[in-house]
C-alpha positions in Angstrom: -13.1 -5.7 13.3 -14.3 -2.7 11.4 -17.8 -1.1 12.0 -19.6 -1.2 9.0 -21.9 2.0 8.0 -22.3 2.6 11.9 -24.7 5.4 11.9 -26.8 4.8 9.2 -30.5 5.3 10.2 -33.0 2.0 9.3 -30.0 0.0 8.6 -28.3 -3.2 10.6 -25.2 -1.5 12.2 -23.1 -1.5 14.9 -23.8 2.4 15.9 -25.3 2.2 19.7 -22.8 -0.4 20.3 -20.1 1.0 18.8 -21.0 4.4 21.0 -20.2 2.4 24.4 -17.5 -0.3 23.2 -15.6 1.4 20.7 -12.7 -0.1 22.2 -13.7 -3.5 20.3 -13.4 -2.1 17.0 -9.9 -1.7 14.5 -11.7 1.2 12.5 -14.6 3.0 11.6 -16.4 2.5 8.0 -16.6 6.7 7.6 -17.5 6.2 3.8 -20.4 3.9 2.2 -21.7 5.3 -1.3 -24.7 2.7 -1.0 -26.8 5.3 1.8 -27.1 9.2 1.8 -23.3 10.3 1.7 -24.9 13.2 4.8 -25.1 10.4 6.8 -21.5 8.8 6.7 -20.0 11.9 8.5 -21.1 11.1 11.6 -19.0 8.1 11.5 -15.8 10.0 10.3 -16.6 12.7 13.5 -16.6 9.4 16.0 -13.5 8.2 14.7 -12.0 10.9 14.8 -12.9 12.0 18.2 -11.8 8.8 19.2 -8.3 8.2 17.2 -9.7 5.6 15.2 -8.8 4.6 11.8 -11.1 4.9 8.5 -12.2 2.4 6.5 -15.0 3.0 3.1 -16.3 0.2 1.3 -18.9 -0.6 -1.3 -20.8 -2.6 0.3 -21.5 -4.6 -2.6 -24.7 -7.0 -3.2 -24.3 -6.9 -7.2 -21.2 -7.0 -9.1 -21.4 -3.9 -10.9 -20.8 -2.4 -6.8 -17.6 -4.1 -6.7 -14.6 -0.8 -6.3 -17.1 1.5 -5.8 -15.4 3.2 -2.7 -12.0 1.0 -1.9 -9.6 1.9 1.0 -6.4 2.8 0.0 -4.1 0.8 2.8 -0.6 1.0 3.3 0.6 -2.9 4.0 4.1 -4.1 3.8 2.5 -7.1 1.6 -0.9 -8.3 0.5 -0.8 -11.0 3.2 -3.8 -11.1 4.7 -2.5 -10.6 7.9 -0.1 -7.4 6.7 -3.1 -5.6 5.9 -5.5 -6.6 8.9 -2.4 -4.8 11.1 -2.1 -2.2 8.7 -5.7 -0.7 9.2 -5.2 -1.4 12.9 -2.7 0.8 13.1 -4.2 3.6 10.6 -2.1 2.8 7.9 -5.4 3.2 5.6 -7.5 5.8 4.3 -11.3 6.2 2.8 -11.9 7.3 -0.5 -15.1 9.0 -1.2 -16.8 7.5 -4.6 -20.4 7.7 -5.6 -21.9 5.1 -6.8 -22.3 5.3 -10.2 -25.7 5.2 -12.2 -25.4 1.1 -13.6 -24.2 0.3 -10.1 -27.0 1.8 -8.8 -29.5 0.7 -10.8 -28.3 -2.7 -10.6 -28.8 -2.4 -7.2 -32.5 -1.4 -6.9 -33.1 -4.0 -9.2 -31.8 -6.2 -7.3 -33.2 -5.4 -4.1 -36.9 -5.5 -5.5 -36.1 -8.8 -6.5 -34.5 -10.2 -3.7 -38.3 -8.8 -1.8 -40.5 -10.5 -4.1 -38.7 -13.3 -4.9 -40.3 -16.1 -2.7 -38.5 -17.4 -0.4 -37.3 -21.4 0.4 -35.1 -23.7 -1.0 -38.1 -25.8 -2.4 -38.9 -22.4 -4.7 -35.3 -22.3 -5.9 -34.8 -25.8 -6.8 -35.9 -27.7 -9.9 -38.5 -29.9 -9.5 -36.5 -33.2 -10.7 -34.0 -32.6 -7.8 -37.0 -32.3 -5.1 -38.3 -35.6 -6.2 -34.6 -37.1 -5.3 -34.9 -36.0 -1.8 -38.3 -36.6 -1.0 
């Protein structure tokens, strides 16, 4: 299991648990171009106080995100069970990407979307299909 952005402030993370169970975790995301790249260092100083291995990853919620900070991992195949054991046993390392400025913009826009948008399956569907189920 790798902790995902883990000290990122007003994100969901795994930070205060991560502080007293780091045992838990395979790796440390110590890389996330979608926050304020000041605050992914803190993650790279836990992991390595602790001997853990680094992860980055986009993050992605919009398909221009896809790539945008991939970990490099040395696994003896692309089996999915090669690579899981290859970052467990630090056989992987962050890159450190920015987002670029169509990823990013993508992003927003998708984010103030996704808030105004309202919410509930009845909003999403088409009227002829809510008849059906009624």
């Amino acid at each position: 299991m790798i902790a995902a952005h883990p000290f990122h402030p007003g994100r969901k993370s795994v930070g205060l648990y991560m502080l007293r169970n780091h045992e838990v975790f395979d790796a440390v995301e110590v890389w996330n171009p979608r926050g304020i790249p000041l605050l992914n260092y803190p993650a790279e100083r836990f992991a390595r106080s602790k001997g853990m291995p680094m992860t980055s990853g986009s993050d992605a919620h919009v398909l221009s995100e896809l790539g945008e900070a991939p970990t490099v991992i040395n696994a003896a195949t692309c089996r999915p069970e090669d690579v899981i054991e290859a970052i467990r046993r630090g056989r992987c390392s962050p890159t450190r990407g920015l987002m670029r400025l169509s990823a990013l913009r993508e992003a927003i826009a998708w984010s103030f979307e996704r808030r105004l948008r309202p919410s509930g399956p009845w909003l999403a569907a088409p009227l002829g299909d809510l008849k059906s189920g009624l």
